[in-house]
C-alpha positions in Angstrom: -131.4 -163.6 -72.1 -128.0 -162.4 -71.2 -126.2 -164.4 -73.4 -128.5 -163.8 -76.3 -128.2 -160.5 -76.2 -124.1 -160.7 -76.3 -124.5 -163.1 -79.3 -126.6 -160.5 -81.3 -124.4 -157.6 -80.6 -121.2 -159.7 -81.4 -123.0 -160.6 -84.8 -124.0 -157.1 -85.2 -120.2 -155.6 -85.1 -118.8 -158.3 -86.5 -115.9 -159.2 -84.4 -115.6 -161.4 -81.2 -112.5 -159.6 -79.9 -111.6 -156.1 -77.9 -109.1 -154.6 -79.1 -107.6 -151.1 -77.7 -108.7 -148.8 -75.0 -110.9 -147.0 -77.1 -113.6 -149.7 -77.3 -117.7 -149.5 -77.2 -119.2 -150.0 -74.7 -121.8 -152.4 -76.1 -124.5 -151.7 -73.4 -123.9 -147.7 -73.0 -127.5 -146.9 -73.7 -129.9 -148.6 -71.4 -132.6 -151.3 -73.4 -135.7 -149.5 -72.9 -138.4 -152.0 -72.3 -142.0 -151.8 -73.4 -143.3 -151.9 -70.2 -141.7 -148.9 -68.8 -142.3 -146.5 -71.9 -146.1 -147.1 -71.6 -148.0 -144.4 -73.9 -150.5 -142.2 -71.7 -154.1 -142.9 -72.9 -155.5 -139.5 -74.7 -157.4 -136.9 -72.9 -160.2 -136.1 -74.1 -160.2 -132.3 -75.1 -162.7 -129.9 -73.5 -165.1 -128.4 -76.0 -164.9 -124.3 -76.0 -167.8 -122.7 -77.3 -167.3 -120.5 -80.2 -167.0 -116.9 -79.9 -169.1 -114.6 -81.2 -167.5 -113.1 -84.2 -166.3 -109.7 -83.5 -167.2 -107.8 -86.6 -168.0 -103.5 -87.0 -171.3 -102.1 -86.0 -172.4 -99.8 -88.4 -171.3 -97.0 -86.3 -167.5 -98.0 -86.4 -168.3 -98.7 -90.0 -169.4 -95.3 -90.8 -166.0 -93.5 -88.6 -163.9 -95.8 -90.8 -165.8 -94.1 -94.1 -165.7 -90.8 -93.0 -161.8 -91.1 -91.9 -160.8 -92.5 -94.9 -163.4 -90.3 -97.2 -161.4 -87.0 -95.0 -157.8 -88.8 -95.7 -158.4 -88.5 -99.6 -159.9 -85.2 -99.4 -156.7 -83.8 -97.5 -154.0 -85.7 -100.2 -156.2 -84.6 -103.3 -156.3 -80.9 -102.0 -152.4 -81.5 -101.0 -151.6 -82.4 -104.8 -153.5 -79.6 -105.9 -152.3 -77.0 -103.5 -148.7 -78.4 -104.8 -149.7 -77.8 -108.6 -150.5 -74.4 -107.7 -147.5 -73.6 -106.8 -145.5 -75.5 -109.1 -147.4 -73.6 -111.5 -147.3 -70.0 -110.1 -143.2 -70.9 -109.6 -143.3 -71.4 -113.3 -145.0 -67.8 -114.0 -142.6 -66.1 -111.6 -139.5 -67.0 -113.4 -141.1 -66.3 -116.9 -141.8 -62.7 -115.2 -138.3 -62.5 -113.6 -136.8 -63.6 -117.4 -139.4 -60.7 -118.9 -138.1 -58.0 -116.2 -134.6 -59.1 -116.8 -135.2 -58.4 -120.2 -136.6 -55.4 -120.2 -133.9 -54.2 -117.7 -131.6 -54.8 -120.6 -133.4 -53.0 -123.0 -134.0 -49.9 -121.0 -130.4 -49.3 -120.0 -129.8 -50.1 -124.0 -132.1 -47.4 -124.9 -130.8 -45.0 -122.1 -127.2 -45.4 -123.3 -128.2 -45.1 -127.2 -130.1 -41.9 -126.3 -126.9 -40.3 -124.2 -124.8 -41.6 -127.3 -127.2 -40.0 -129.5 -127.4 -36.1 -128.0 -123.9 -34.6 -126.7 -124.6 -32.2 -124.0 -121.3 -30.7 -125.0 -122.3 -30.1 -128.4 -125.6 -29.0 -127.3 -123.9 -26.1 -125.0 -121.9 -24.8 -127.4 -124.4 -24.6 -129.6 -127.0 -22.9 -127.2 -124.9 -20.5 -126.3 -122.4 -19.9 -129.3 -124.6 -19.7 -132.3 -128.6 -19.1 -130.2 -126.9 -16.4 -127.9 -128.7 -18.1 -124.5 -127.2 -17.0 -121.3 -127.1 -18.3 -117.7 -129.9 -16.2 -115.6 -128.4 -13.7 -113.5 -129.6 -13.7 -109.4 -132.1 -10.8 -110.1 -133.7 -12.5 -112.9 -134.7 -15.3 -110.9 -138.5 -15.1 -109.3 -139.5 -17.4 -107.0 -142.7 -18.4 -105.9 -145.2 -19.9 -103.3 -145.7 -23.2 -103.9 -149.8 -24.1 -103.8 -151.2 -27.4 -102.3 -151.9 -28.2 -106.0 -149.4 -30.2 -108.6 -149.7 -27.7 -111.2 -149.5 -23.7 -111.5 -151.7 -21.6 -113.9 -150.4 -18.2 -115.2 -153.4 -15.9 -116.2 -150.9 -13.4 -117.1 -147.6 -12.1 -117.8 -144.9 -12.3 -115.1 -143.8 -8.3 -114.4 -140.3 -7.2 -115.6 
């Protein structure tokens, strides 16, 4: 059997000669034999009984409804709440713009209106051409001021 094997291998590769210390080694791998690779016979598989499906009860059912019924409630009321404001920012910088504006226009009108009347001119005129006067320290009555905004004179005020 030897020799038979020899004859295939040579016929195989080939050649009948060795040449160089580098050659195969034609038997390096160990013929495996039938006999000692014998296939184990198959085991026979236990049966396992099938679980019981593990599904909700109707009470986890109902806690799943009501979180995700409460989770859309809170982002819908989120998205409104944020409108809101977005909205109410809007209004506050139109108001801010309108105040600004009518800060403008004030001081405009304040500065036409001391443009308009020279104090100056006013003084001279008061007390050039009208005759007016200063009041001198005796001319000057003073009086008790009431708990009430406003004073009534019922008559004349004595010389």
């Amino acid at each position: 059997m030897e020799a038979k094997r020899r004859r295939y291998q040579m016929n195989n590769y080939g050649t009948s000669y060795i040449d160089g210390n580098t050659v195969r080694k034609l038997n390096a791998y160990p013929v495996r034999r039938e006999e000692e690779h014998q296939v184990p016979a198959p085991r026979k598989r236990e049966q396992r009984q099938p679980r019981a499906i593990s599904g909700m009860d109707f009470a986890s059912l109902l806690v799943l409804v009501a979180a995700i019924a409460a989770t859309l409630f809170v982002c819908v009321e989120y998205l409104n709440l944020r409108s809101q404001a977005n909205q109410m920012d809007k209004e506050i910088r139109a108001m801010e713009q309108q105040l600004t504006n009518m800060i403008n226009e004030n001081e405009a009108a304040y500065n036409h209106i001391n443009q308009a009347y020279d104090l100056e001119y006013v003084y001279e005129i008061a007390v050039g051409e009208l005759g007016m006067v200063y009041p001198n320290n005796n001319q000057v009555i003073t009086y008790q001021r009431s708990l009430e905004d406003f004073v009534r004179q019922y008559a004349d005020i004595p010389k």
